[in-house]
C-alpha positions, 0 to 999 in steps of 0.5 A: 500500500503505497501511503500518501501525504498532503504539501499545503502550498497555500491556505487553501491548496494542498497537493497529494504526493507520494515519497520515499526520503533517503539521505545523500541518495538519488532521487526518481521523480515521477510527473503525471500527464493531463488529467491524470493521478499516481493510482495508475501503474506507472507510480505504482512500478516506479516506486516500486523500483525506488524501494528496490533499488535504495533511491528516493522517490517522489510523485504528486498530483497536481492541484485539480488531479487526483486528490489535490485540492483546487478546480482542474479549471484554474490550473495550468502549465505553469502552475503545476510546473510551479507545485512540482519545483516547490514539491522537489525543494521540500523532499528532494532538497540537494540530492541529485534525481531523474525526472520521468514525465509521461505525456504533459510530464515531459512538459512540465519535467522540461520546466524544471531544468531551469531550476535544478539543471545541476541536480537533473542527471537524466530524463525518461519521456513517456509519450512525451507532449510538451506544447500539446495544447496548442499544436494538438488541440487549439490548432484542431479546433474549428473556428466555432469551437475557438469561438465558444473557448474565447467568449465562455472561457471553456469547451467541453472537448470529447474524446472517446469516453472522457470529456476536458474542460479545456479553458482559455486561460489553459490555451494563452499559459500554454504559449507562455510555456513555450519549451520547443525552441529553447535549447537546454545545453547540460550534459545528461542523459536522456531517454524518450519511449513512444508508443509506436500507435500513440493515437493522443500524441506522434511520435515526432514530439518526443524527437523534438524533445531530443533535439533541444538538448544538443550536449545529451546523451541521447536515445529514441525507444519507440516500442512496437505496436505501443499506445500512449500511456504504456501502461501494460506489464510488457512496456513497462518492463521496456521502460524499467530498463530503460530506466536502469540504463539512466541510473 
């Protein structure tokens, strides 16, 4: 049973989060995706893999996911990138650690460097989706759909069985959240795994993650017939190795 705790970030906000404290030892810290929790299995192997092999770990939700406090509504790129620097400060602390961020984790990892560049020794992209909002969602939305986003302030986008509530204030934090273009020249490592059928995000995006680290170590692992959120026991063992290779 994996035990949670709660980070009150203000009066009113507290963020869920899961760790493992070690001292002097590296650090895993697992980024969710968009609309996502830790009761999936990749927190659950992931910390798993922390216990084994005597690392810290962190995982939290962020403020309107799983059960943090605060409206999916009024968050955005960078207010979660901000929950997951204060998160890393408070239990990572000084220790080294590698970021893994599935879908708009990778986003929200890649955010992080210009913080803790000198405490990231790699970075594992699950599907990676940095700019996601604008190249995968508003530039699909019809004419009407932008209409009702900018004069409601939201729309209610459906796609298969779950429906986003996709707000304006979302799209415009997106552009000022802009990773693509920005080269992050540090020496680390990094791994990106793409689900060779991801239908949510292409495959290109995690090349594009690669190119903006011109001095990594880096490696591409699209996995066969693959989906976006790689969650079954045969990807995540691709993943795990891949991990290990990181460490």
């Amino acid at each position: 049973m994996a035990i949670f705790s709660y980070y009150k970030t203000s009066k009113t906000q507290k963020i869920r989060y899961l760790k493992i404290t070690k001292k002097n030892k590296t650090y895993l810290v697992f980024l969710h995706g968009f609309m996502s929790d830790l009761e999936g299995e990749k927190p659950k192997n992931f910390l798993n893999f922390s216990k084994k092999h005597d690392l810290g770990f962190l995982a939290l939700e962020y403020s309107g996911h799983g059960k943090s406090s605060g409206k999916f509504i009024n968050g955005n790129i960078s207010k979660w990138s901000e929950q997951t620097h204060l998160l890393i400060k408070k239990i990572v602390k000084k220790n080294n650690f590698i970021l893994i961020g599935s879908s708009m984790g990778a986003w929200i990892s890649i955010n992080q460097f210009k913080i803790f560049k000198n405490q990231i020794k790699g970075f594992l992209g699950i599907g990676s989706a940095p700019e996601f909002l604008e190249n995968l969602m508003w530039k699909k939305f019809t004419e009407k759909m932008k209409k009702e986003t900018i004069n409601k302030g939201i729309y209610h986008l459906k796609h298969g069985n779950y429906e986003y509530p996709i707000t304006y204030q979302l799209i415009k934090d997106g552009r000022r959240n802009k990773v693509l273009n920005k080269p992050i020249n540090i020496k680390t490592k990094v791994t990106m795994v793409h689900g060779e059928k991801d239908e949510v995000v292409p495959v290109s995006y995690s090349k594009k993650v690669l190119k903006i680290f011109p001095k990594a170590k880096k490696k591409m692992i699209v996995i066969k017939n693959g989906d976006h959120s790689l969650s079954t026991k045969k990807w995540l063992k691709i993943i795990i190795k891949e991990l290990k290779e990181l460490i």
